[in-house]
Backbone of each chain as nested JSON, in Angstrom:
{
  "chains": [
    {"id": "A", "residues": [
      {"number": 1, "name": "UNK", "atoms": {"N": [130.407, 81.548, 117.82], "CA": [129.366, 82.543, 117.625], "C": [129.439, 83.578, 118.753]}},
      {"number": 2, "name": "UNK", "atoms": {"N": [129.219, 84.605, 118.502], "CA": [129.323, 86.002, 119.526], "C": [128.084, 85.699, 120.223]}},
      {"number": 3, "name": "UNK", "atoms": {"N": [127.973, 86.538, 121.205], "CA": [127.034, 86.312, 122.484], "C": [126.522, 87.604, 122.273]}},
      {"number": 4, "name": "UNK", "atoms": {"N": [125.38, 87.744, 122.363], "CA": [124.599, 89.57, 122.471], "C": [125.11, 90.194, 123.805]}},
      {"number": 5, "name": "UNK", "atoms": {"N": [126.446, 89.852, 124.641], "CA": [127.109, 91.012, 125.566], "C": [128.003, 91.429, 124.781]}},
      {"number": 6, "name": "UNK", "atoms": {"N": [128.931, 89.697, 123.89], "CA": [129.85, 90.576, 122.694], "C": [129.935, 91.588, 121.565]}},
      {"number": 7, "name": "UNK", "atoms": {"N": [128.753, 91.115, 121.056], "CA": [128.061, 91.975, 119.837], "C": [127.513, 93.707, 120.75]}},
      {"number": 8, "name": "UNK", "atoms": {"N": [127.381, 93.442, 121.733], "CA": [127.056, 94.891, 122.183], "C": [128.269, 95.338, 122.552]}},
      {"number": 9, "name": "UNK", "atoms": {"N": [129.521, 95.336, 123.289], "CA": [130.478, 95.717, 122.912], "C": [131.209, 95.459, 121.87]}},
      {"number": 10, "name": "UNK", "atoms": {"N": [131.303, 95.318, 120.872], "CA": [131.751, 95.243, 119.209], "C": [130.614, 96.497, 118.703]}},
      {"number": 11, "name": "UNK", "atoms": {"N": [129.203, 96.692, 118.914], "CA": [128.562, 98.201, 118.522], "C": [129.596, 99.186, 119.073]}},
      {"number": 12, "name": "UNK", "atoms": {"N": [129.519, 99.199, 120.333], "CA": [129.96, 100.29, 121.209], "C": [131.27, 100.484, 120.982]}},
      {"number": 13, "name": "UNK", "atoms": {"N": [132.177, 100.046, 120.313], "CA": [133.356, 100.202, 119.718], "C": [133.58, 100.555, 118.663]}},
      {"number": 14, "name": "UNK", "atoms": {"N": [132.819, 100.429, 117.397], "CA": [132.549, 100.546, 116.128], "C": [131.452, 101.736, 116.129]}},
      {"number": 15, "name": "UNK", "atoms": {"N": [130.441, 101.977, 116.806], "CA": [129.258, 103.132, 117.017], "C": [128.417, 102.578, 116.405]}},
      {"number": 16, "name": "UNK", "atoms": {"N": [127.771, 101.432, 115.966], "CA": [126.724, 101.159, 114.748], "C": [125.241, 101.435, 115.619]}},
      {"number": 17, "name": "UNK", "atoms": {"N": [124.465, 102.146, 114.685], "CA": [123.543, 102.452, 114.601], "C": [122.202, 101.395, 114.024]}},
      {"number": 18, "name": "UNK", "atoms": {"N": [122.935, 100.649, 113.532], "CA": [121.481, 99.314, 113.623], "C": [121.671, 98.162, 114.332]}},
      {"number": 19, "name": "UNK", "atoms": {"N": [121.257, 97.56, 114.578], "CA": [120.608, 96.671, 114.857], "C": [122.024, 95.404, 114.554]}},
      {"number": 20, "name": "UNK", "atoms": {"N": [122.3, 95.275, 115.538], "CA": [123.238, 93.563, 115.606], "C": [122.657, 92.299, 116.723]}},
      {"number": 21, "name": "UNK", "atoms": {"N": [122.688, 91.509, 115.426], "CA": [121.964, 90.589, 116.102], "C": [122.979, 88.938, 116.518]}},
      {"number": 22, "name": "UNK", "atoms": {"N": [122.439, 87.972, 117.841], "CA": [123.286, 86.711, 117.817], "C": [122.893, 86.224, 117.426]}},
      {"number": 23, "name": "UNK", "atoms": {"N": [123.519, 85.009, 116.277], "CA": [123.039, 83.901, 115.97], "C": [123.551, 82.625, 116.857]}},
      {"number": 24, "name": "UNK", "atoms": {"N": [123.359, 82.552, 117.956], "CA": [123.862, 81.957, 118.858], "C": [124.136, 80.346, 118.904]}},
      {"number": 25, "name": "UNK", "atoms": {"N": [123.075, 79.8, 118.383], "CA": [122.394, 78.583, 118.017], "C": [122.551, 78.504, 116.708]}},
      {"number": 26, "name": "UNK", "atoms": {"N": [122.956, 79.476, 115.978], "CA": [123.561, 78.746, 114.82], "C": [121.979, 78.337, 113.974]}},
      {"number": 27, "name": "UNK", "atoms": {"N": [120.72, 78.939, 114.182], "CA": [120.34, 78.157, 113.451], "C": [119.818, 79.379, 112.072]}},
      {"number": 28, "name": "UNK", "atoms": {"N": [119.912, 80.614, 111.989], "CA": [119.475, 81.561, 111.239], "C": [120.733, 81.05, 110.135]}},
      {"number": 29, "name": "UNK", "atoms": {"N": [121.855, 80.775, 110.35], "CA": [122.907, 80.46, 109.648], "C": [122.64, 79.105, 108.504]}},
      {"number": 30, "name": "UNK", "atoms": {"N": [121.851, 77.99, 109.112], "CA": [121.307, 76.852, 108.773], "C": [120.502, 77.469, 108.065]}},
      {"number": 31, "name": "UNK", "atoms": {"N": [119.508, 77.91, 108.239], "CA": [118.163, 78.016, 107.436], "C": [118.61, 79.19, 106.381]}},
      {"number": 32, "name": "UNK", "atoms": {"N": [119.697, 80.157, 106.383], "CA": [119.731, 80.686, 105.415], "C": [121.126, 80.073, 104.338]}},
      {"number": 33, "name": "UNK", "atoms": {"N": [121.347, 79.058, 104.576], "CA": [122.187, 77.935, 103.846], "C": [123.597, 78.333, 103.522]}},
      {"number": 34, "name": "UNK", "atoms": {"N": [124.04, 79.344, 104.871], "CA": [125.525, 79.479, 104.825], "C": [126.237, 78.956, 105.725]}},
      {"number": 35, "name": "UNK", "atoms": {"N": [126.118, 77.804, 106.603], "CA": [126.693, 77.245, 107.8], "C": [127.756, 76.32, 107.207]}},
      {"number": 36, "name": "UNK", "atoms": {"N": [129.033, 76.572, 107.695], "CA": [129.999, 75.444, 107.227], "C": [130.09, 74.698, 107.922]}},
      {"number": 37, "name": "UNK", "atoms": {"N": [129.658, 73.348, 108.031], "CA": [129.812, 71.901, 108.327], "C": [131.209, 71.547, 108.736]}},
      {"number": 38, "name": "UNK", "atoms": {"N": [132.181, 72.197, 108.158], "CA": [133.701, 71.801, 108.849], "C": [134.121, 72.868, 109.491]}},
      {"number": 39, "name": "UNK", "atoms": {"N": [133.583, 74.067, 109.592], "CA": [134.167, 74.735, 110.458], "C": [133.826, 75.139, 111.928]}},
      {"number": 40, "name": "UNK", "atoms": {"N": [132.216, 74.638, 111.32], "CA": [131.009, 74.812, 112.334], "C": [130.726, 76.424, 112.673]}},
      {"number": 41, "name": "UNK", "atoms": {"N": [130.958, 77.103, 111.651], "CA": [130.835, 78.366, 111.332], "C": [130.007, 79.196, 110.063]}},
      {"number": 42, "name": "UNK", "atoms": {"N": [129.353, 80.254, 110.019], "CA": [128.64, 80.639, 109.1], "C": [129.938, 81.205, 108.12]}},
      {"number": 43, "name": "UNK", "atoms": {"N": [129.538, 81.673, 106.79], "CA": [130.4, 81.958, 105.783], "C": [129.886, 83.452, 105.485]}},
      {"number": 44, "name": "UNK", "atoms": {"N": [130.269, 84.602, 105.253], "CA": [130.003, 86.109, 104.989], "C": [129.037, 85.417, 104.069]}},
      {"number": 45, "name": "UNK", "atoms": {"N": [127.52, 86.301, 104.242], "CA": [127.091, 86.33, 102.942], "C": [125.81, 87.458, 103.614]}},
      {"number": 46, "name": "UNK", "atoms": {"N": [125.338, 88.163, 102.596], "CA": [124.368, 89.257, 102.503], "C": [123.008, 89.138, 101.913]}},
      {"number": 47, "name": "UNK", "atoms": {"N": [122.027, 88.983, 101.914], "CA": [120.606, 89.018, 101.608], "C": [120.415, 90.225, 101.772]}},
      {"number": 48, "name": "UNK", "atoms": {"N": [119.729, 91.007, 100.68], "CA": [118.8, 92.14, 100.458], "C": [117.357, 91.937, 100.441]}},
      {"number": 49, "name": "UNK", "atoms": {"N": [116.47, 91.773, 101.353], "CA": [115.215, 91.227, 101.316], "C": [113.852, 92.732, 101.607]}},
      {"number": 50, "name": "UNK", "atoms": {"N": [112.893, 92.205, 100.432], "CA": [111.869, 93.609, 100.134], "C": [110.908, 93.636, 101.519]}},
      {"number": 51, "name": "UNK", "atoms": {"N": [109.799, 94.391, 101.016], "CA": [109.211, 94.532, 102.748], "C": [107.985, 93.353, 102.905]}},
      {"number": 52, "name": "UNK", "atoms": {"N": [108.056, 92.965, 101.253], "CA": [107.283, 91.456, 101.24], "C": [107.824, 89.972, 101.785]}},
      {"number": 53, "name": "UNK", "atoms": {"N": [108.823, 90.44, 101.964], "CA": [109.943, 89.525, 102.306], "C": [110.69, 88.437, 101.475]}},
      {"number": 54, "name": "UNK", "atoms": {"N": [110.548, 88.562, 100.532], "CA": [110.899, 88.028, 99.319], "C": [112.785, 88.557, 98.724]}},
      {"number": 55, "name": "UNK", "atoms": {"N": [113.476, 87.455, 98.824], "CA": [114.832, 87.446, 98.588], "C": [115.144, 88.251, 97.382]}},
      {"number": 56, "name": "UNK", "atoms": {"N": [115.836, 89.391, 97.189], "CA": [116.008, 90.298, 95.969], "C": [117.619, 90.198, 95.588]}},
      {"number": 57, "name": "UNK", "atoms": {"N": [118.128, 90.031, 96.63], "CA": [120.089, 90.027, 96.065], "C": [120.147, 89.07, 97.124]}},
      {"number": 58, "name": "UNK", "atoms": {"N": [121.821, 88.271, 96.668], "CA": [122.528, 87.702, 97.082], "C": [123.787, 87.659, 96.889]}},
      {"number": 59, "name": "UNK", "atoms": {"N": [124.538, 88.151, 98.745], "CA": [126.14, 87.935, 98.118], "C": [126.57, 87.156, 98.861]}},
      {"number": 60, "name": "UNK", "atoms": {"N": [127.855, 86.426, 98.446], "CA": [128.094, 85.221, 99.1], "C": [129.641, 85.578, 99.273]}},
      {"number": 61, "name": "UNK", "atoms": {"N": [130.471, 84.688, 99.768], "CA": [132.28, 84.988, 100.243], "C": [132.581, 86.36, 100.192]}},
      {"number": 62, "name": "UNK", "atoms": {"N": [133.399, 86.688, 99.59], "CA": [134.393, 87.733, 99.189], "C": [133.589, 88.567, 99.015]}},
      {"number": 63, "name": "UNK", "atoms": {"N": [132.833, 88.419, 97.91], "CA": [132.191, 89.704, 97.409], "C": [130.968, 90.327, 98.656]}},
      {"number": 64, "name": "UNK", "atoms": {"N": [130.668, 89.312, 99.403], "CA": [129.907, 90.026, 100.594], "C": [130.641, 90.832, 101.719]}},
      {"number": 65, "name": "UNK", "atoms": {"N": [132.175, 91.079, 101.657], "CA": [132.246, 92.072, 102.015], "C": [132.213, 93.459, 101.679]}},
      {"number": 66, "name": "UNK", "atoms": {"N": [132.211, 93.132, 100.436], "CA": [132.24, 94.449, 99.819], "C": [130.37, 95.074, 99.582]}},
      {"number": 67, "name": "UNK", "atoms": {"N": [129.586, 96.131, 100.322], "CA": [128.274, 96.295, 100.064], "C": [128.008, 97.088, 98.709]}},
      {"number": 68, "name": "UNK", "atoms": {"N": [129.289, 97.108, 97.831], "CA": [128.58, 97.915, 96.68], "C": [127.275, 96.812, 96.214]}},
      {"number": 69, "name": "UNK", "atoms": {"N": [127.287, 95.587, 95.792], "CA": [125.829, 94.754, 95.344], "C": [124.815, 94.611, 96.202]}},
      {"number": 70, "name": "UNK", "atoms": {"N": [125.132, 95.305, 97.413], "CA": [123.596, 95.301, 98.154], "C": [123.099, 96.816, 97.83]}},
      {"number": 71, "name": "UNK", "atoms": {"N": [124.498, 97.562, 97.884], "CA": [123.848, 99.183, 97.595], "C": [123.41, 98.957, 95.655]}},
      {"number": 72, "name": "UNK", "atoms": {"N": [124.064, 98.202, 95.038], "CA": [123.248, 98.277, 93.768], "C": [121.526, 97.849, 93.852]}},
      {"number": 73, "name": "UNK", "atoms": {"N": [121.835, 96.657, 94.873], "CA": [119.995, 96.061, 94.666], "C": [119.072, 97.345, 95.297]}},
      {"number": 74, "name": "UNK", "atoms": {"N": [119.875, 98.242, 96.796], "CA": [118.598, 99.333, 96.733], "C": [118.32, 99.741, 96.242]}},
      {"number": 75, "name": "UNK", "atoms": {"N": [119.459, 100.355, 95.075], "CA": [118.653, 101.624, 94.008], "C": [117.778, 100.803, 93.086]}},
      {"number": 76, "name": "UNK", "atoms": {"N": [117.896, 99.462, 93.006], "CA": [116.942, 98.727, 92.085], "C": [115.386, 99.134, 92.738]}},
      {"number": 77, "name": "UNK", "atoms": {"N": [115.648, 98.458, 93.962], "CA": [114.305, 99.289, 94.616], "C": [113.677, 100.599, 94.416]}},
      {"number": 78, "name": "UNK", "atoms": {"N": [114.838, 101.701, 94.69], "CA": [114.164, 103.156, 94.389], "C": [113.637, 103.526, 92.961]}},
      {"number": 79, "name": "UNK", "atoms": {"N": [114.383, 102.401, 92.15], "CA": [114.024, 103.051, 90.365], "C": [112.62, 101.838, 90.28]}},
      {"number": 80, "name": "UNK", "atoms": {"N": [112.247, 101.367, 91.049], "CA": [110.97, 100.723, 90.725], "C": [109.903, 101.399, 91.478]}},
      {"number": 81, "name": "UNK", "atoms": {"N": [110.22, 102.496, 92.514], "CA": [109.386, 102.926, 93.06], "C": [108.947, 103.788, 92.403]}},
      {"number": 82, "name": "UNK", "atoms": {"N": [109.864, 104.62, 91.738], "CA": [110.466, 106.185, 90.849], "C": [109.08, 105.685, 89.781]}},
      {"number": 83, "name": "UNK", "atoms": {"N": [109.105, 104.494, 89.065], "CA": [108.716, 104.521, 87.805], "C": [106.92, 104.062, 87.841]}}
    ]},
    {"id": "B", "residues": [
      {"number": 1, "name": "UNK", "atoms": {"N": [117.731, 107.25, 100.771], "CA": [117.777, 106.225, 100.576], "C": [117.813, 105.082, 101.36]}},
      {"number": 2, "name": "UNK", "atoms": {"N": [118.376, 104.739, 101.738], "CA": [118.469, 104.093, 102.477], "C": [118.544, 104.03, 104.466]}},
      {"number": 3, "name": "UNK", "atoms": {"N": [117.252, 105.364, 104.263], "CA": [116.137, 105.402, 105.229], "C": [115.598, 104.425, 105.445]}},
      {"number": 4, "name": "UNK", "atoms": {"N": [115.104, 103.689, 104.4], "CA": [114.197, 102.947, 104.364], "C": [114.35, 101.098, 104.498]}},
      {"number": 5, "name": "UNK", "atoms": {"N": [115.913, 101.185, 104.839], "CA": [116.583, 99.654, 105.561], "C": [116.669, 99.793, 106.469]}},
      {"number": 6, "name": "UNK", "atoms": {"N": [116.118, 98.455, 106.814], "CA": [116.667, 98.29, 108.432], "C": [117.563, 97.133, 108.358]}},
      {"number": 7, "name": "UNK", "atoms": {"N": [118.699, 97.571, 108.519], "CA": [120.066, 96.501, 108.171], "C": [120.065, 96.327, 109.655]}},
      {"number": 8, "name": "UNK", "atoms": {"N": [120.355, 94.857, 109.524], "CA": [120.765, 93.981, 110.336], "C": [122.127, 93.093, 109.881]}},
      {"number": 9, "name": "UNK", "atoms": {"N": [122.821, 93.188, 111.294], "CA": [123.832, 92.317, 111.113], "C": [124.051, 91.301, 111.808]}},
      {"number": 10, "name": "UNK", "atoms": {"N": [123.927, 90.045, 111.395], "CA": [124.62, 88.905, 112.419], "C": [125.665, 88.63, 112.908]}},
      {"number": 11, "name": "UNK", "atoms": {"N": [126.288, 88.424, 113.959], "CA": [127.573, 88.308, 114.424], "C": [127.618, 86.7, 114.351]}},
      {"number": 12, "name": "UNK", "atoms": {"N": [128.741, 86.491, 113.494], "CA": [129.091, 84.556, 114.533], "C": [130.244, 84.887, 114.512]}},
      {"number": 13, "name": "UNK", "atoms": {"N": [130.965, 84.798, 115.184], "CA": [132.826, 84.887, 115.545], "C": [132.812, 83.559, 116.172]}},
      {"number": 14, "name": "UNK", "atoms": {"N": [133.989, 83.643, 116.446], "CA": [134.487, 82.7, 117.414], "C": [135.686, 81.822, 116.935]}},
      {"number": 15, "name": "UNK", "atoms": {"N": [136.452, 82.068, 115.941], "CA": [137.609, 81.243, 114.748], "C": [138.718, 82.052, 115.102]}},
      {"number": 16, "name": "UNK", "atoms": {"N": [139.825, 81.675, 115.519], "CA": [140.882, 82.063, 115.762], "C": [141.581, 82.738, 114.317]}},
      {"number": 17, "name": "UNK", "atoms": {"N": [141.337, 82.207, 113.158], "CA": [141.689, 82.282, 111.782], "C": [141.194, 82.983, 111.077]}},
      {"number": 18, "name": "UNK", "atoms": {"N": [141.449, 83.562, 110.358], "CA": [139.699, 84.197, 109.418], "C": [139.424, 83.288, 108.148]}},
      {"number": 19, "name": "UNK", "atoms": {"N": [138.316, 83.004, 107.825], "CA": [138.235, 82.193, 106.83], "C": [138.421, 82.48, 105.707]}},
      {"number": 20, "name": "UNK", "atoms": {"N": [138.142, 83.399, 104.848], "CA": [138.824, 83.798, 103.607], "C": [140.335, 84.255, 103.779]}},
      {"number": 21, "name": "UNK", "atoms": {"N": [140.919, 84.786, 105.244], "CA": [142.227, 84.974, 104.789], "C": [143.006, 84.338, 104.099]}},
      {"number": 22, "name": "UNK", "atoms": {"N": [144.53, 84.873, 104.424], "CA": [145.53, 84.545, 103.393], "C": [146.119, 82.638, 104.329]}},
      {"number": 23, "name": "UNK", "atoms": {"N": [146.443, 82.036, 103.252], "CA": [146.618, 80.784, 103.731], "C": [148.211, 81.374, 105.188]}},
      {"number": 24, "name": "UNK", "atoms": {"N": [148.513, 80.347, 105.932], "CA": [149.661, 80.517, 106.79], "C": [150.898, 80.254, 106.286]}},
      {"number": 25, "name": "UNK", "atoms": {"N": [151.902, 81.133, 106.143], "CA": [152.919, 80.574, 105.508], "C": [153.85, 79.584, 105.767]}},
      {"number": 26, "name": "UNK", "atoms": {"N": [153.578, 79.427, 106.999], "CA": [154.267, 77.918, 107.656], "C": [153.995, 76.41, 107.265]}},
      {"number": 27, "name": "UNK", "atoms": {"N": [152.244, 76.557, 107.173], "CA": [151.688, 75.331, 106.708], "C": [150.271, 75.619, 105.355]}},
      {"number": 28, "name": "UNK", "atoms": {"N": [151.354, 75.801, 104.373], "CA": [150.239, 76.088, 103.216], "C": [149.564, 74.337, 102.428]}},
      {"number": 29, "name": "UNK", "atoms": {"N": [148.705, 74.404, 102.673], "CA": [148.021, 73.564, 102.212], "C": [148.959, 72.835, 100.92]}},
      {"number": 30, "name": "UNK", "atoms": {"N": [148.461, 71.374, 101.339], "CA": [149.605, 70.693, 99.76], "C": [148.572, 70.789, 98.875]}},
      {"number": 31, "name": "UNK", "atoms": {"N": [149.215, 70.684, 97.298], "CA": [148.277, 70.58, 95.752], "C": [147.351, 69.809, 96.244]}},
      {"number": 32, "name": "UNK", "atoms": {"N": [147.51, 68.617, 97.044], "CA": [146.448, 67.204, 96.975], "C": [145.127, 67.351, 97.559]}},
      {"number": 33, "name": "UNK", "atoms": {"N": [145.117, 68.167, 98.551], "CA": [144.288, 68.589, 99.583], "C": [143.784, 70.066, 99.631]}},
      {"number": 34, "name": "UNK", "atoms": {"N": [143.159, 70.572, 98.427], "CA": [142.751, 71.903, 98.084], "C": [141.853, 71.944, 99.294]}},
      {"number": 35, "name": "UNK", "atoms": {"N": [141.638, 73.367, 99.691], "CA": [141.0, 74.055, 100.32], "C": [139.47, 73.693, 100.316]}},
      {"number": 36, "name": "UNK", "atoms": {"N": [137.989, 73.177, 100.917], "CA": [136.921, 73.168, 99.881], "C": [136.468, 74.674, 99.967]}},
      {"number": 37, "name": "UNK", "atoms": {"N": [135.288, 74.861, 98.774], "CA": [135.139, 75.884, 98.833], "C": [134.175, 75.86, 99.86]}},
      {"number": 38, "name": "UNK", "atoms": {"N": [133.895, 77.107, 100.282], "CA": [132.655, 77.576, 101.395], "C": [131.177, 77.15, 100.502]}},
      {"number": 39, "name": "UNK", "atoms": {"N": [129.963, 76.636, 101.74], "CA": [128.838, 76.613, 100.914], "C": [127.978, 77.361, 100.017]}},
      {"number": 40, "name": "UNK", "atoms": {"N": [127.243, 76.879, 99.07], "CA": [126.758, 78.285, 98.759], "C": [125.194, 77.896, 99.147]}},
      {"number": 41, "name": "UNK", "atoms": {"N": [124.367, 78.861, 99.512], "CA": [123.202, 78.579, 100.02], "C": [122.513, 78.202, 99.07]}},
      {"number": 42, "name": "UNK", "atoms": {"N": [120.935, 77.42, 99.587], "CA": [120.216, 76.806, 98.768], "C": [119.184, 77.984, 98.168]}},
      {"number": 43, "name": "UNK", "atoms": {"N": [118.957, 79.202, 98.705], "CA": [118.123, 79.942, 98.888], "C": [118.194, 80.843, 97.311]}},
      {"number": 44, "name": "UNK", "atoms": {"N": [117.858, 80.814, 96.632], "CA": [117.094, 82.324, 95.334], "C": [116.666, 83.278, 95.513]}},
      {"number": 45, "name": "UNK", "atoms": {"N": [117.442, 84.359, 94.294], "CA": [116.343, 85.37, 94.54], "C": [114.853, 85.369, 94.095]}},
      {"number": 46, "name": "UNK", "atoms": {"N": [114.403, 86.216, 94.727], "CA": [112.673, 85.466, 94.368], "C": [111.737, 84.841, 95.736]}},
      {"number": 47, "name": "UNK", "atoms": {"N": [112.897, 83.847, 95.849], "CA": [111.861, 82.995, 97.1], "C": [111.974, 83.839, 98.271]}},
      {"number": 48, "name": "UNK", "atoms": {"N": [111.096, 83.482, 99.155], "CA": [110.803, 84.149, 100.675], "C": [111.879, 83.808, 101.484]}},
      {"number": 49, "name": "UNK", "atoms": {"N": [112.192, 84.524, 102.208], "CA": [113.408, 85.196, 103.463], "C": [112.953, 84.163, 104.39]}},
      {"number": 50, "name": "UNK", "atoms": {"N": [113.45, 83.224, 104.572], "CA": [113.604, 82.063, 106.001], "C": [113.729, 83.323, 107.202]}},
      {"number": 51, "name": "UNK", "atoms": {"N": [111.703, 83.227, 108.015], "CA": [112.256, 83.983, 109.358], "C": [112.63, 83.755, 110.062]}},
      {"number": 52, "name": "UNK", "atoms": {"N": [113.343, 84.641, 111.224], "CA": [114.222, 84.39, 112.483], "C": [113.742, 85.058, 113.223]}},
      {"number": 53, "name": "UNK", "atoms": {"N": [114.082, 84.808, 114.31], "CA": [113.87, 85.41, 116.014], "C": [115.408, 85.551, 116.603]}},
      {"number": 54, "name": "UNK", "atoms": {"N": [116.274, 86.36, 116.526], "CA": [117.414, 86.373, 116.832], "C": [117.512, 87.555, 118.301]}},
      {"number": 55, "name": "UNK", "atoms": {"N": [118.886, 87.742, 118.712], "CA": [118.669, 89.467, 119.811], "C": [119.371, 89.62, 119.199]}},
      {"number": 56, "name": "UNK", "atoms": {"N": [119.441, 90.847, 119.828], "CA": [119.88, 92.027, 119.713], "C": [121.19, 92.868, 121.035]}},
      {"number": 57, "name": "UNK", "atoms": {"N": [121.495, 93.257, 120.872], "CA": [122.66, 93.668, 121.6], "C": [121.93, 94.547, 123.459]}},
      {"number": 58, "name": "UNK", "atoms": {"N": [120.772, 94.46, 123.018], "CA": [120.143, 94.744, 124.827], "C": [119.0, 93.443, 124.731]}},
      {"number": 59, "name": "UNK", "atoms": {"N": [119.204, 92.624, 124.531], "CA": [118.877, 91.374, 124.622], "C": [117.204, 91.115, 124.188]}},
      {"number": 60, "name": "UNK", "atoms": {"N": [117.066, 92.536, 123.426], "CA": [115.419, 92.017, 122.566], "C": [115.584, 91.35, 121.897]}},
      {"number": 61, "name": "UNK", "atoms": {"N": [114.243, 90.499, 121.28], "CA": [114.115, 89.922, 120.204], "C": [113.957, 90.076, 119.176]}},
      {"number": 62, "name": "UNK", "atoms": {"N": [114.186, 89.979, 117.882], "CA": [113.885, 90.542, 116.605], "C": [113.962, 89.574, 115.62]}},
      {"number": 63, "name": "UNK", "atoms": {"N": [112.745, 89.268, 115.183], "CA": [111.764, 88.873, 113.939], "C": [112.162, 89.425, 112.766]}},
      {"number": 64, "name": "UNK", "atoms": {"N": [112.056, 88.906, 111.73], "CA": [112.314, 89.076, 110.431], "C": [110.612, 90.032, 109.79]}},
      {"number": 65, "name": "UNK", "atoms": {"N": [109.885, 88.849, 110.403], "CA": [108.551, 89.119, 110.166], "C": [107.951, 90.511, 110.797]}},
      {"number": 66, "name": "UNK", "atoms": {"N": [108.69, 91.314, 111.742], "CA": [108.368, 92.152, 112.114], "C": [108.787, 93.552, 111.796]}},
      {"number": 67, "name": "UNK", "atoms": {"N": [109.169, 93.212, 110.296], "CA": [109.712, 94.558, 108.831], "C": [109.03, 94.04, 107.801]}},
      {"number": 68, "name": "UNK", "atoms": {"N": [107.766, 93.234, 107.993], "CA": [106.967, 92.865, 106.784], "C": [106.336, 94.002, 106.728]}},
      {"number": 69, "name": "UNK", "atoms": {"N": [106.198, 94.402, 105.487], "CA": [105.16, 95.5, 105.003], "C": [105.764, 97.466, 105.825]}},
      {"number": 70, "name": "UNK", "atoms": {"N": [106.615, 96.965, 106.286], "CA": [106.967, 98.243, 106.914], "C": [108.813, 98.965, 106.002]}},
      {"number": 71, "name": "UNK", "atoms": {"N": [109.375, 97.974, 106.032], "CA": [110.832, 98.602, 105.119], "C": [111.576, 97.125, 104.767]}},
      {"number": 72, "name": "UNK", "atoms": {"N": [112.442, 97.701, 103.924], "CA": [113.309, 96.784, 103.365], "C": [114.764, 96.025, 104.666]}},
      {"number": 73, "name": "UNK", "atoms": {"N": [114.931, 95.138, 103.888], "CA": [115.845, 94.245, 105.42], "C": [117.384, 93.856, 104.567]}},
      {"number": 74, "name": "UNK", "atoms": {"N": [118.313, 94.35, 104.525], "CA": [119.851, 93.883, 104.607], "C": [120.403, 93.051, 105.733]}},
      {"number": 75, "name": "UNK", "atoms": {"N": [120.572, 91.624, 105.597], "CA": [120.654, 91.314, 106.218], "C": [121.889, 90.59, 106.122]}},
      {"number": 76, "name": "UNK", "atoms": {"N": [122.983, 91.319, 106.812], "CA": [124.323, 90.561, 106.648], "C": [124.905, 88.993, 107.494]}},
      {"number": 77, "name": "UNK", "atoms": {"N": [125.343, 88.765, 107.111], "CA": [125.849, 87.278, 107.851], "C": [127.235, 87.66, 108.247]}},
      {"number": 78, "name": "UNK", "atoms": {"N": [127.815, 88.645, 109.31], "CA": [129.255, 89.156, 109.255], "C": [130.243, 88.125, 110.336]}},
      {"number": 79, "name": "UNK", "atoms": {"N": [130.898, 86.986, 110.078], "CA": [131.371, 86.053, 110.739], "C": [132.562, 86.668, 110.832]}},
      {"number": 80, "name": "UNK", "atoms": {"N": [133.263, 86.599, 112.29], "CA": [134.565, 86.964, 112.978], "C": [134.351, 88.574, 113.258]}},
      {"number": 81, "name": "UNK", "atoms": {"N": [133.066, 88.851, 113.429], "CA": [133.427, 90.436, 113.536], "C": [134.186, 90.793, 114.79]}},
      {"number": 82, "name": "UNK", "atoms": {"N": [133.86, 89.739, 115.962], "CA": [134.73, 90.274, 116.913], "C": [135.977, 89.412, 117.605]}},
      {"number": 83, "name": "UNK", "atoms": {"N": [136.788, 88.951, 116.399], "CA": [137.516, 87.999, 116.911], "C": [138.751, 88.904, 116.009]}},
      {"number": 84, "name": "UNK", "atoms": {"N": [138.411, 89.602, 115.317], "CA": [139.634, 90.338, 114.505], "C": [139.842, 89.317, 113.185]}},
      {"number": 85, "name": "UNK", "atoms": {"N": [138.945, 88.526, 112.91], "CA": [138.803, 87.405, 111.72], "C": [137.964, 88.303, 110.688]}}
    ]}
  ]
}
């Protein structure tokens, strides 16, 4: 797991503008049920969560690198606001 | 549009390998002993966002609970971001 000195140089190399966070302890990884047990490592995966906090998308392996299904679940958001 | 996320990303690195990469061509796994697959979480859409208290890269804290009622949360799980995995 990266350390918040690593993750701040990995921003500062990349330029990101939000927010990177450590999961240091491994336990945000646990409770959001992507921790691999044999690798002792989390697995890519993406949650799109509303401002109720209520789980709206989920991507898991492969396809969580790719953000087109998180950018599909926002516009789900904007066309429910729209209507 | 997407003003209105506050994306967050988790870092876990630390794997010399990357885990979805391509198998090694030296030692590719035999038929007998498939790969398992990665977990898939227990979590739905629908149910409530398990909160966290994680930092941040100048060593604040940041709550899940503290984008309730204020914007939407992307919240990536990006493993090996700084290991080149």
């Amino acid at each position: 797991m990266d350390s918040s000195p690593a993750n701040k140089r990995f921003a500062e190399d990349i330029g990101v503008k939000f927010p990177l966070l450590s999961d240091w302890h491994r336990k945000a990884v646990k409770d959001y049920g992507v921790y691999n047990n044999e690798t002792g490592y989390g697995t890519r995966a993406t949650f799109v969560i509303d401002q109720s906090g209520i789980i709206k998308h989920i991507e898991e392996g492969r396809s969580a690198i790719d953000p087109t299904g998180a950018y599909q679940a926002c516009n789900l958001f904007d066309k429910k606001k729209s209507n | 549009m997407l003003k209105r996320f506050a994306p967050l990303i988790l870092l876990l690195a630390g794997l010399a390998v990357p885990v979805f990469g391509q198998q090694p061509a030296a030692s590719p796994a035999p038929p007998s002993a498939p790969k398992p697959a990665p977990p898939k979480t227990h979590l739905k859409v629908g149910q409530p966002a398990p909160d966290f208290t994680l930092t941040d890269t100048e060593g604040k804290q940041v709550n899940l609970h503290d984008f309730k009622g204020k914007q939407n949360v992307i919240l990536a799980f990006y493993i090996l971001a700084f290991t080149g995995g």
